[in-house]
C-alpha positions as MATLAB code, in Angstrom:
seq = 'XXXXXXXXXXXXXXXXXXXXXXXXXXXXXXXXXXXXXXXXXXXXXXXXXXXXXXXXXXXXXXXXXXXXXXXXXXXXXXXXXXXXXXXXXXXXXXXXXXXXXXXXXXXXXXXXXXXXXXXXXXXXXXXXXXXXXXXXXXXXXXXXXXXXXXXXXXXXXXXXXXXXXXXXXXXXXXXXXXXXXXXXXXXXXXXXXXXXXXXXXXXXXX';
ca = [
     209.391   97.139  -15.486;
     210.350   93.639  -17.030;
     207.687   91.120  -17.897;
     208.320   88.740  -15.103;
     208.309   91.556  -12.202;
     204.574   92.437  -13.480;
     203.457   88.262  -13.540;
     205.035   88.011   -9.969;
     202.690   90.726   -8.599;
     199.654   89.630  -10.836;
     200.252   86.162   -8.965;
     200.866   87.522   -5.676;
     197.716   89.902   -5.871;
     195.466   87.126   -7.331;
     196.787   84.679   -4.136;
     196.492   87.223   -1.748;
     192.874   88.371   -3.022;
     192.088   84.587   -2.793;
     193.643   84.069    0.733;
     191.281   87.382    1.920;
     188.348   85.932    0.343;
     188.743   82.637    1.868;
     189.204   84.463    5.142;
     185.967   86.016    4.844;
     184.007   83.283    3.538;
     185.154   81.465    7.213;
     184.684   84.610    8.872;
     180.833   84.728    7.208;
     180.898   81.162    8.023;
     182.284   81.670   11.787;
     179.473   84.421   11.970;
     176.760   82.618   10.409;
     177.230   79.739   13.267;
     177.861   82.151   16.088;
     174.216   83.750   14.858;
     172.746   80.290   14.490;
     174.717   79.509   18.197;
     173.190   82.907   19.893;
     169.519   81.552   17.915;
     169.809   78.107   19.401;
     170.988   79.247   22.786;
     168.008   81.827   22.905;
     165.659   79.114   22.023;
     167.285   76.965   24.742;
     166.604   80.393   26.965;
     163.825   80.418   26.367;
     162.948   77.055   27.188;
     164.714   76.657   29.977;
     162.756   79.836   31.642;
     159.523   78.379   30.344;
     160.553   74.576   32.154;
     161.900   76.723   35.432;
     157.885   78.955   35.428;
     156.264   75.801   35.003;
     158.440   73.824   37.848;
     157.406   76.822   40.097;
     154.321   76.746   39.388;
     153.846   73.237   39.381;
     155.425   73.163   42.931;
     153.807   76.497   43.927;
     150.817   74.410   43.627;
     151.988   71.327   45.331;
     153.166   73.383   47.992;
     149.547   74.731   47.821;
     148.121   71.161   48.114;
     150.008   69.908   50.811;
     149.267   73.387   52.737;
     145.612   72.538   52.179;
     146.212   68.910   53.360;
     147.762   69.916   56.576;
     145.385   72.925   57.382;
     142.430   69.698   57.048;
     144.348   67.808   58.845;
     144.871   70.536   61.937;
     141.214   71.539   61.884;
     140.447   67.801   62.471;
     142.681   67.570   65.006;
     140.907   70.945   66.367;
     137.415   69.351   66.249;
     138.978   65.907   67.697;
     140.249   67.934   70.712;
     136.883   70.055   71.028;
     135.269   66.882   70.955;
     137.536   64.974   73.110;
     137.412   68.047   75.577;
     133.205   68.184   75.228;
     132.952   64.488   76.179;
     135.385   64.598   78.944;
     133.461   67.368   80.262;
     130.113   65.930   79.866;
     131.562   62.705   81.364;
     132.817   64.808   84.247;
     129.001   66.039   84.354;
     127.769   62.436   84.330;
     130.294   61.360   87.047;
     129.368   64.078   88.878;
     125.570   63.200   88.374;
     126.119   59.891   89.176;
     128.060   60.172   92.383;
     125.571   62.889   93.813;
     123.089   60.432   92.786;
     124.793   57.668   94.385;
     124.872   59.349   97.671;
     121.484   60.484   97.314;
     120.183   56.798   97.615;
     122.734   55.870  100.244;
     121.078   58.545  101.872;
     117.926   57.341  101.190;
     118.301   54.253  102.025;
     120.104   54.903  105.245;
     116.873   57.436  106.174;
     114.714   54.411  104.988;
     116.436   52.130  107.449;
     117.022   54.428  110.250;
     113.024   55.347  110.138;
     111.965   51.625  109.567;
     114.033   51.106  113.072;
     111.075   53.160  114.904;
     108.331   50.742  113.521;
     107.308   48.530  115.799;
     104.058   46.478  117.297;
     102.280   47.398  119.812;
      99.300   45.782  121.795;
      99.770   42.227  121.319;
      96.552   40.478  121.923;
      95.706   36.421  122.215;
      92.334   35.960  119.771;
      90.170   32.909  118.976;
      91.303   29.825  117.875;
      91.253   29.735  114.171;
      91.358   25.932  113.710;
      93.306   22.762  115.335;
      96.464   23.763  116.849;
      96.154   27.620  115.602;
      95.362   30.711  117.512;
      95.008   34.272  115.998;
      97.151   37.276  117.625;
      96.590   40.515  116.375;
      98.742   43.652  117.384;
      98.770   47.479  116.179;
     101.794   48.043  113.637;
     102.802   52.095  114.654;
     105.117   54.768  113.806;
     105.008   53.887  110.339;
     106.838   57.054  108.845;
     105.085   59.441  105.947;
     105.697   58.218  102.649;
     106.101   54.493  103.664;
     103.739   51.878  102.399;
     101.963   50.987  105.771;
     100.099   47.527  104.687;
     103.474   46.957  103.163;
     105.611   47.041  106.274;
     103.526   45.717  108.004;
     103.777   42.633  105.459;
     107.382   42.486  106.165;
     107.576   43.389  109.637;
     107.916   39.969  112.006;
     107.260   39.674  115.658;
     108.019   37.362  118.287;
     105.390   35.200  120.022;
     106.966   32.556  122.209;
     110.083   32.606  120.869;
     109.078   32.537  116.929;
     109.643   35.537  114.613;
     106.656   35.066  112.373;
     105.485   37.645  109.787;
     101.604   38.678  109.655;
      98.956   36.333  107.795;
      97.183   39.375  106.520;
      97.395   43.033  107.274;
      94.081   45.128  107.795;
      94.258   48.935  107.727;
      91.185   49.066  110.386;
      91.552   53.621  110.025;
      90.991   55.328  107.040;
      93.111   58.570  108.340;
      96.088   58.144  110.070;
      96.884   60.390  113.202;
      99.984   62.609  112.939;
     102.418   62.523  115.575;
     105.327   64.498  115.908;
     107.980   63.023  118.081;
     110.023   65.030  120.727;
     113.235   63.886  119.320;
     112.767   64.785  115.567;
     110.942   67.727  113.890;
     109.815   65.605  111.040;
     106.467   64.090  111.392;
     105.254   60.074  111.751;
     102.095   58.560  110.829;
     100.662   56.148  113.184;
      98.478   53.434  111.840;
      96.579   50.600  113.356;
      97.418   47.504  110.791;
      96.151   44.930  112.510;
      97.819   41.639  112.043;
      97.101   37.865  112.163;
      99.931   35.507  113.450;
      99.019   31.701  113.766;
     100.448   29.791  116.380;
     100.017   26.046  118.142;
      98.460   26.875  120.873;
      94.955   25.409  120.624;
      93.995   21.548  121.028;
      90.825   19.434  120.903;
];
């Protein structure tokens, strides 16, 4: 083997050993970033799964909050419409009430007029002369219906003397009791009083 033959493969081993060992320093290099890479993305991973748990929970709970908002909101809308419904019926009730009420008075009051119809005088009689130009009449006010203020009615209850409607100067109840009557053409009863009543009228001179 001649000198140069040996230096050539001393040279070629030496740049061959150095061209392997600069291939594995980048391949411990290439290695060392890929494990820092797979470190980093793990940590990013991680991360990321912690940010997407505390999205979902965060909107789990927003969700949760606006479920409680609108479950408020219906059950005051529930108690709205109870309430609405309550005082539609208890305004149906008053209406009610009030109509039967209504019509109880027009009843009444019809009854009231068709029995004050029956009142009437009876037994007009000329008396003394009071004073200058003023005579006294007095006549029986009868058929004044139960339950009716007798002195009343007769208070209100005019009569004509020669062609004058006068009311009463004063009413006298002259009977402590009044007599019951029942008339043919009704089954409820009448009271008959005698109210005697004072009319003046120009009928008496010097």
């Amino acid at each position: 083997m001649s000198f140069g033959y040996s230096l050539n493969s001393f040279i070629n081993t030496k740049y061959h050993e150095a061209i392997r060992q600069a291939w594995a320093d980048e391949v411990a290099k290439h290695q060392a970033l890929r494990l820092e890479m797979n470190h980093d993305e793990a940590i990013w991973e991680e991360k990321r799964a912690e940010h997407q748990e505390q999205e979902r929970e965060r909107q789990d709970n927003e969700n949760k909050r606006w479920e409680a908002i609108r479950q408020g909101w219906a059950t005051e809308v529930a108690k709205h419409q109870a309430l609405r419904l309550k005082m539609n019926q208890d305004e149906a009730v008053w209406e009610e009430r009030r109509a039967k009420h209504e019509e109880e008075e027009r009843e009444r009051h019809e009854d009231e007029i068709r029995k004050r119809e029956g009142i009437s005088w009876e037994g007009l009689t000329a008396a003394r002369c009071s004073r200058y130009e003023t005579r006294e009449y007095t006549a029986v006010l009868s058929h004044v219906p139960l339950g009716f203020d007798a002195v009343e009615e007769c208070r209100k209850k005019a009569i004509n003397i020669h062609g004058r409607d006068l009311l009463p100067s004063r009413c006298e109840d002259q009977v402590s009791n009044y007599l019951q009557e029942i008339p043919e053409s009704t089954n409820h009863p009448a009271f008959v009083g005698n109210l005697r009543a004072s009319y003046g009228t120009l009928e008496c001179g010097l």
